[in-house]
C-alpha positions as CSV (number, residue, x, y, z in Angstrom):
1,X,0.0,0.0,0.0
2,X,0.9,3.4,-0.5
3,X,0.2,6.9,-2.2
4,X,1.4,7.4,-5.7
5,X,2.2,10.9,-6.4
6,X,2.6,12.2,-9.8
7,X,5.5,14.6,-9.8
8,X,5.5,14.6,-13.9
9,X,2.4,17.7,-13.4
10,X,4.6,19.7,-10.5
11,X,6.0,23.0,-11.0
12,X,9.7,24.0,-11.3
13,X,9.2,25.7,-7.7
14,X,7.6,22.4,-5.8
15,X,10.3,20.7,-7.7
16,X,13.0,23.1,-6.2
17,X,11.4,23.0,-2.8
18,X,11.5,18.7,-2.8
19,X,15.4,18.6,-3.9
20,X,15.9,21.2,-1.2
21,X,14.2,19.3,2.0
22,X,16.0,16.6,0.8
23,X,19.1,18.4,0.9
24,X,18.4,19.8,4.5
25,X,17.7,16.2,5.2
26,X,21.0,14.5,4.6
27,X,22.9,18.2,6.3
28,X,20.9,17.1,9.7
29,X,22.5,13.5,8.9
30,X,25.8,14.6,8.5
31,X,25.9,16.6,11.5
32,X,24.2,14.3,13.5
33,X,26.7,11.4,11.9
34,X,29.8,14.0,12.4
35,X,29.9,13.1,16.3
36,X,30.2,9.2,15.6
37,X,33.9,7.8,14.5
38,X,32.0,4.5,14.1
39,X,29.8,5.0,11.8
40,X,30.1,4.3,7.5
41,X,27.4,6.7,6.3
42,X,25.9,4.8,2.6
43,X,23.7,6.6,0.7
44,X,22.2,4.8,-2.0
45,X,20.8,6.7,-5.8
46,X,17.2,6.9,-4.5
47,X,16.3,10.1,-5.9
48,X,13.9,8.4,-8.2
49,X,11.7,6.8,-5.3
50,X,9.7,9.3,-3.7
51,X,9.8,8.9,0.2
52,X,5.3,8.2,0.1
53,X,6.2,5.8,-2.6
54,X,5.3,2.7,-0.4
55,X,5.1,0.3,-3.0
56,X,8.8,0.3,-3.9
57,X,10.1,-0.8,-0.3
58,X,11.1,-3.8,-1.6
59,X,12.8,-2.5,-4.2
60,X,14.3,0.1,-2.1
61,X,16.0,-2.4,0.7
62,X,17.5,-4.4,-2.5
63,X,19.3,-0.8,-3.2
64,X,20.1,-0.2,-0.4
65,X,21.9,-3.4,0.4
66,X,23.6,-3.6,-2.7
67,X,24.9,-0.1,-2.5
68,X,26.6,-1.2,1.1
69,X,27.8,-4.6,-0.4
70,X,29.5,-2.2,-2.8
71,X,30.9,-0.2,-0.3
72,X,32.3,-2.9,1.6
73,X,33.8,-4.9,-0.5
């Protein structure tokens, strides 16, 4: 289940104003990550799964995990 958004309709300015929270998102995570020596930070290409896209988790996780299989190999 989930809510399927159509972004192909949204204007340049909700566009803007999506790429930017994300943005702020992963700042807060790097500061918040800064105070940790312990801690490998992966960030898989997501950008093309919106974050209400529920139907994709699956699909998402398999990303995810191959991105840090990647990484640590």
């Amino acid at each position: 289940m989930g809510v399927e958004i159509d972004t192909s309709r949204w204007t340049l300015p909700k566009k803007i104003l999506m790429r930017s929270h994300y943005i702020m998102m992963a700042r807060n995570e790097d500061l918040e990550l800064a105070q940790h020596t312990d801690v490998q930070l992966i960030r898989p290409e997501l950008e093309h799964i919106s974050s209400f896209d529920l139907d994709v988790v699956d699909t998402a996780i398999q990303i995810g995990y191959d991105e840090a299989r990647r990484m640590l190999n």
